[in-house]
Structure formats: structure tokens, C-alpha cells
C-alpha positions in Angstrom: 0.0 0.0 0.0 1.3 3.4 -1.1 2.5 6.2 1.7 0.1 8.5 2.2 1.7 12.1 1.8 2.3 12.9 5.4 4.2 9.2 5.8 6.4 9.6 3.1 7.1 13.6 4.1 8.6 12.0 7.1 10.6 9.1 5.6 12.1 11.6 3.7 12.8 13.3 6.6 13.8 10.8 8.3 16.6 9.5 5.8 18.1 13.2 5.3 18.8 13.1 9.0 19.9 9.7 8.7 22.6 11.6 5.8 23.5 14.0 8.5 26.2 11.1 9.6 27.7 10.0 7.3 28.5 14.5 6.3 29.7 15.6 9.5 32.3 11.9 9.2 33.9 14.6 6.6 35.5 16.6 9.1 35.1 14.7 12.4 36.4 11.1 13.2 35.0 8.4 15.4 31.8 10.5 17.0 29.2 9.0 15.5 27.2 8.6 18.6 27.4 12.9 20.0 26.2 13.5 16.2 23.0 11.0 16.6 22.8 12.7 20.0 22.9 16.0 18.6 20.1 15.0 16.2 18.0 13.4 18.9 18.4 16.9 20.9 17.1 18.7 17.8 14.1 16.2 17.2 13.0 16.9 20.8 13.6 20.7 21.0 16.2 19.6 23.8 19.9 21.0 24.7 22.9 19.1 24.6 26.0 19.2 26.9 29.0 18.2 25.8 31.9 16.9 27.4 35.5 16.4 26.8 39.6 16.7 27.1 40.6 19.3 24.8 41.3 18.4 21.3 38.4 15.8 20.7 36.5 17.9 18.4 33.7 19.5 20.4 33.7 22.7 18.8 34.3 21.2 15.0 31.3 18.9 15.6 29.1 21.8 15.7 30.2 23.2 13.1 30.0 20.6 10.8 26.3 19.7 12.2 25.1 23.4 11.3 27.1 23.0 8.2 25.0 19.6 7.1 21.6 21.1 8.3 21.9 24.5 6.7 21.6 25.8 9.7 23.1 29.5 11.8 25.2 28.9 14.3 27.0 31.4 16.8 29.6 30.4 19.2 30.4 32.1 22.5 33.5 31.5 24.3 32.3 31.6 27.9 35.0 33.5 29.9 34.9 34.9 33.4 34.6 38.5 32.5 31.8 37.6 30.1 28.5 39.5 30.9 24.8 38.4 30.4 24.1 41.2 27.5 27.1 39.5 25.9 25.0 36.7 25.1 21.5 37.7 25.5 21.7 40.9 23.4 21.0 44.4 25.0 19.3 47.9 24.7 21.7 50.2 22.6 20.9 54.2 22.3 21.3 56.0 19.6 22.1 59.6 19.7 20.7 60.6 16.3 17.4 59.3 17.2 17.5 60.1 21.4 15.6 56.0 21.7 17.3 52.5 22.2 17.2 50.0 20.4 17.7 46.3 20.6 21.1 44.8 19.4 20.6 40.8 19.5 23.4 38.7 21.0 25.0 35.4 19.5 22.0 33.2 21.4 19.6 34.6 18.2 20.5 31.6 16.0 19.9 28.2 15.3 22.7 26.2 17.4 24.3 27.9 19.8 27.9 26.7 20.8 28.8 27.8 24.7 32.4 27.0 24.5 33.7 26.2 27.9 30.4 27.0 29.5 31.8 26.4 33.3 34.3 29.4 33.3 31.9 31.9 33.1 30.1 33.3 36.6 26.3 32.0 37.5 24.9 35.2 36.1 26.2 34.3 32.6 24.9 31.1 33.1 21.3 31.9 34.4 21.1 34.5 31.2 20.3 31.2 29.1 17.9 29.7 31.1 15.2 31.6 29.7 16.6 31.0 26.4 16.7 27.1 26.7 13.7 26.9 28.3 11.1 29.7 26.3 12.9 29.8 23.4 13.2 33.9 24.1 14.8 36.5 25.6 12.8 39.3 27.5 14.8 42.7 27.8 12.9 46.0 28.9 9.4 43.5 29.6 9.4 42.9 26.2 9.7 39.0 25.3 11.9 38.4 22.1 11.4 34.7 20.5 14.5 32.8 19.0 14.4 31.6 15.6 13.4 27.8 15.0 15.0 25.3 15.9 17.3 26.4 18.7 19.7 24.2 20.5 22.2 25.2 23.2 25.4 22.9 22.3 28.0 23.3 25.8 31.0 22.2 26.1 33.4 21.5 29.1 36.1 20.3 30.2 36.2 17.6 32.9 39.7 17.8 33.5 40.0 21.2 34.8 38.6 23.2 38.2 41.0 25.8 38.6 39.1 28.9 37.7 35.5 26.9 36.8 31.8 27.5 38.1 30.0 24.2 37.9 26.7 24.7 36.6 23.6 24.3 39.2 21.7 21.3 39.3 18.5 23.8 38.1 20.8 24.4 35.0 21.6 20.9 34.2 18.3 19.7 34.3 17.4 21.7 31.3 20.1 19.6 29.1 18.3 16.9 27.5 21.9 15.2 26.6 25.0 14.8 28.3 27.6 13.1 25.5 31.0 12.1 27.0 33.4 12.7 23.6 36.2 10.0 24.1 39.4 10.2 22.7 39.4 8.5 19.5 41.2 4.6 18.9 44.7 4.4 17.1 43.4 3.6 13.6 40.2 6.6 14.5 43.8 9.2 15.0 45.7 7.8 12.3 42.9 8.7 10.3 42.6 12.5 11.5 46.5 12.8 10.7 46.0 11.5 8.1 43.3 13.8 6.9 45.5 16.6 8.0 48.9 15.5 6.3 46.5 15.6 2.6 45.6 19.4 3.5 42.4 19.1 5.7 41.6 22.8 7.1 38.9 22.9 10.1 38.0 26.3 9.1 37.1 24.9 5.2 34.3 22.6 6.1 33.0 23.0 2.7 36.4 22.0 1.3 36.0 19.0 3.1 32.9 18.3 1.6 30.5 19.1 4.0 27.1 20.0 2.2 23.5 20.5 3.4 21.6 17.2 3.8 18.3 18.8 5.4 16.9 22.0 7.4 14.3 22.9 9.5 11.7 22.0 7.0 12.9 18.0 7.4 13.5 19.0 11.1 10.1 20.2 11.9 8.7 17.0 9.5 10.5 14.9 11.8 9.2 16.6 15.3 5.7 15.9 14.2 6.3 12.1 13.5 8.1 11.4 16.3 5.2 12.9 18.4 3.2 9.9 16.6 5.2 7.5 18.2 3.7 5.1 19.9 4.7 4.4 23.8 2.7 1.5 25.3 1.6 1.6 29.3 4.2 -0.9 29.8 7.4 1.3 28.8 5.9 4.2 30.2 5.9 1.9 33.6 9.4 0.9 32.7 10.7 4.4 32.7 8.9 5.6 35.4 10.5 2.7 37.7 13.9 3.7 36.8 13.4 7.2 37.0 12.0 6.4 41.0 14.8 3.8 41.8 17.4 6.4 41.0 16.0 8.3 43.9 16.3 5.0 46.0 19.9 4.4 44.7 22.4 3.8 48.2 25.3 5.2 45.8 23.1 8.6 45.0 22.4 11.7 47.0 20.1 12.7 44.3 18.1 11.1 42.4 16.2 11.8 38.5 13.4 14.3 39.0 10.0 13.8 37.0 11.2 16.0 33.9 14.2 13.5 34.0 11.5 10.7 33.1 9.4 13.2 30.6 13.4 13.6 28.8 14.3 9.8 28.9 10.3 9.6 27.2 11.5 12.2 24.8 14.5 11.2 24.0 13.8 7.7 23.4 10.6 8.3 21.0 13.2 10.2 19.0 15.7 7.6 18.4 12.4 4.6 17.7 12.0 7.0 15.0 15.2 7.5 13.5 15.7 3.9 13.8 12.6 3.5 11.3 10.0 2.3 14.2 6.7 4.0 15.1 6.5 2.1 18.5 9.2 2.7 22.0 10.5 -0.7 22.8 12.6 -1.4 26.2 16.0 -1.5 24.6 15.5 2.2 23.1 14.9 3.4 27.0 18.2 1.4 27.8 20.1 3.0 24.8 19.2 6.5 26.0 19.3 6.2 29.3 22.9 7.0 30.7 23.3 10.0 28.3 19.7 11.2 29.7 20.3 10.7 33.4 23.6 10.9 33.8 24.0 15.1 34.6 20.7 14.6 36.3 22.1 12.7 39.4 24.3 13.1 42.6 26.7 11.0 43.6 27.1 11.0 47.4 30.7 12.1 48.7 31.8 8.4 49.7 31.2 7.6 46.5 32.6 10.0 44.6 35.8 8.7 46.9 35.6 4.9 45.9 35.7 6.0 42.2 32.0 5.3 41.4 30.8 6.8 38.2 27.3 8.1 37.5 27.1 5.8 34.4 28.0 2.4 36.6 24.9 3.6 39.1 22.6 3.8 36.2 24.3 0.7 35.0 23.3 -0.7 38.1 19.7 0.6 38.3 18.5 -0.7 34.7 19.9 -4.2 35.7 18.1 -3.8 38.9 14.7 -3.0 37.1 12.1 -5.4 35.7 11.9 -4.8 32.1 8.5 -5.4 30.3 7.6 -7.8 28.0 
């Protein structure tokens, strides 16, 4: 039986973002799973924090994202002297005409990178909450919306606290994703040397070979059909029990809250869909759920001292709770 028009809109859609790989693979090695992750944070109007030693490509993998989705992007290198109008935009006057006026700041564009987002103060930081969380900016009373879609990409570094101001659980909690960018294998660096020694330039992404695979039109195609998604009593059960035992956890001082559970929902309908499926099944909850959760809980201090990580509780939790049949 044929598509019907709406069906086949979204298969469409659903294999240009599929495309979206295999493009940014033409500047950036071996990170195949932050670029699904930073498609999965577009398809649920979510942000995505990224973390990772220096030199893994945080920053290029934006790039070459915005670069396959046609899309504007701004980056903003978070530094300590940074102020919220730096970001935000502010009220400008102008002599010849005696009035302000409104100057918009880097966070007016599709993906936002926030370079090194821990080295700025909390004031910085709390100027995007509205942003992430609205999708505006209000200056003077007057609400301002940001253009569609709009994802905040932050980086960090995990390595370094000299100097740093860890974002506030509040803050966190508005990141759909957390992606840990690993350093790449041997064959995965002799590869980017590789690339380099035949006359790869970063700044050149089109001389790579970079090229627009989809937009917002496909993007906004796809938001619509993974709302269609089917999630059965049974997984929503499933994720609601994880989400709770997290808070039970002996190796956790805090636990998932509820719009933990409404992001691991989210975030899961988003990758049955891009994995051709109209329907949630267990193992797409499991997939998600450590880059979902992980930024979302606390590990206690005796923990933290016996070298537990957050991904080996949640480990623990999803082995602890029944799956559904």
C-alpha cells in the first residue's frame, strides 16, 4: 500500500537526517554517537551538553552539524569577564534618534555553541535559562522569541577546576543530553592525521565536503512524527520505575526528577524514530538512558571517593529493574 503524503514527508525526513552522519564523518572522526545525540536533541527541542579533554573535536562537531543542516550557528567562548548582555543581546541608544534600540546577541541563532560554559560566573549562566527553556529573551518587559530550531550545544572540560563555576543542578536539568566525547582509537587518530597531512583545514568545512543534507523544514517533519510515536503503558511503567529507583539508589544523594522521566520519554521516542520504528520498545529506554540521566544525578561524597561513576549507578539501576515484556 502506497505512503500517504504525510508518511512519506517524514521518511524523507527521516533519511536526510539519517545523511546527517555519514557528512559531518567529513571533518570529524570516530563520533558517530554525540552526532545521533545532537540529532536526537534537535528532534525533541532539547539541549545538549558536551563533554570532553581538549582536542576531541567538540567545537568542530558543531560546526560541521550546522554546516549539514543548513543551519546558523554562533559560538560564544564563555570567559569569566563575560557579561549576560554579551549573550543575551542588549538595549543600545542611539544619539541621532535620542531612543534604544535592541542589538541581539550570539543566542539569536539556530545552534548555539557555549564554549567552555563552566568558566563563566552564574549570572552568565542563568542569562540562558530563559533561552533554553522559552525559546526567548525578555529585555525591557518585552519577550523576544529565538528563531526555529534552537539548540544550546555546551562544552566542558572535565579535566580542569582551577578557575570553573560548575553549573547548578536547576541548570543541568534543562540539558536533554550529556555526551562524553572519548578520545578517538589508534586507527580513528591515524585517520585524523592522516586527513590533515593531505591538507584538511577545520575552518574549510565546505572544502571537506561538508554540504546541506536537510533544514528545519525535514527538522520540523520529523518533530511531528516522532510525536506519533507510539509508547505503550508498559514502557511508560518501565521508565517511570527507573526514574524512581534512581532516587532509591544507596550510591546517590540525588536522584532523577520527573522531567528526568518526561526527557528519557522524549529522548527515546526520538531515536524509535530515527531507527525506522513508530512504537518505543525497552531497549530504546536502555540506549538512552545514561546520556539522559547521567547530569541529572548526585553521587554521594563516599562515593565520589571509591571511584564510582554516575554511568556504573545507572548501570546498576537498569539491571536492577524489571523490564516489560
Amino acid at each position: 500500500m502506497p505512503l500517504s503524503a504525510s508518511a512519506s514527508q517524514a521518511a524523507d525526513a527521516r533519511r536526510s537526517l539519517q545523511a546527517v552522519r555519514a557528512e559531518v564523518a567529513k571533518a570529524v572522526v570516530g563520533q558517530d554517537a554525540a552526532v545521533t545525540g545532537l540529532v536526537i536533541a534537535l528532534l525533541c527541542e532539547g539541549h545538549v551538553l558536551l563533554e570532553g579533554v581538549p582536542g576531541v573535536a567538540k567545537t568542530l562537531l558543531v560546526r560541521s552539524l550546522s554546516a549539514a543542516l543548513s543551519l546558523d550557528t554562533k559560538r560564544v567562548q564563555f570567559t569569566p569577564d563575560l557579561m549576560p548582555g554579551d549573550v543575551t543581546g542588549s538595549l543600545i541608544y542611539d544619539a541621532r534618534t535620542a531612543q534604544f534600540s535592541f542589538r541581539e546577541g550570539p543566542v539569536f541563532t539556530n545552534l548555539l555553541l557555549a564554549d567552555e560554559i563552566n568558566r563563566t560566573p552564574p549570572k552568565t549562566q542563568a542569562a540562558l535559562l530563559e533561552s533554553m527553556e522559552e525559546r526567548q529573551v525578555t529585555v525591557d518587559g518585552s519577550p523576544r522569541r529565538l528563531p526555529f530550531p534552537f539548540v544550546v550545544a555546551a562544552t566542558q572540560n572535565p579535566l580542569e577546576f582551577e578557575g570553573t563555576y560548575p553549573l547548578p543542578e536547576a541548570q543541568l536539568d534543562r540539558f536533554l543530553l550529556k555526551l562524553n566525547l572519548p578520545l578517538p582509537s589508534r586507527d580513528e587518530e591515524i585517520t585524523v592525521l592522516r586527513r590533515h597531512a593531505d591538507g584538511f583545514d577545520p575552518r574549510q568545512l565546505a572544502a571537506a565536503g561538508v554540504r546541506p543534507v536537510a533544514g528545519p523544514a525535514e527538522i520540523q517533519t520529523a518533530r511531528d512524527a516522532v510525536r506519533k510515536v507510539t509508547v505503550t503503558p508498559e514502557v511508560l511503567g518501565y521508565i517511570t520505575d527507573i526514574v524512581r529507583a534512581t532516587r532509591t539508589a544507596p550510591a546517590l544523594s540525588v536522584g532523577v526528577s520527573p522531567r528526568g522521566g518526561t526527557a528519557l520519554l522524549a529522548a527515546s521516542r526520538a531515536w524509535a524514530w530515527l531507527s525506522g520504528r513508530d512504537y518505543v520498545s525497552p531497549d530504546d529506554v536502555k540506549a538512552l538512558a545514561r546520556p539522559v540521566l547521567r547530569h541529572r544525578v548526585r553521587l554521594r561524597p563516599e562515593s565520589e571517593l571509591e571511584g564510582v561513576s554516575t554511568d556504573a549507578v545507572i548501570d546498576g539501576v537498569l539491571g536492577n529493574v524489571a523490564v516489560p515484556r
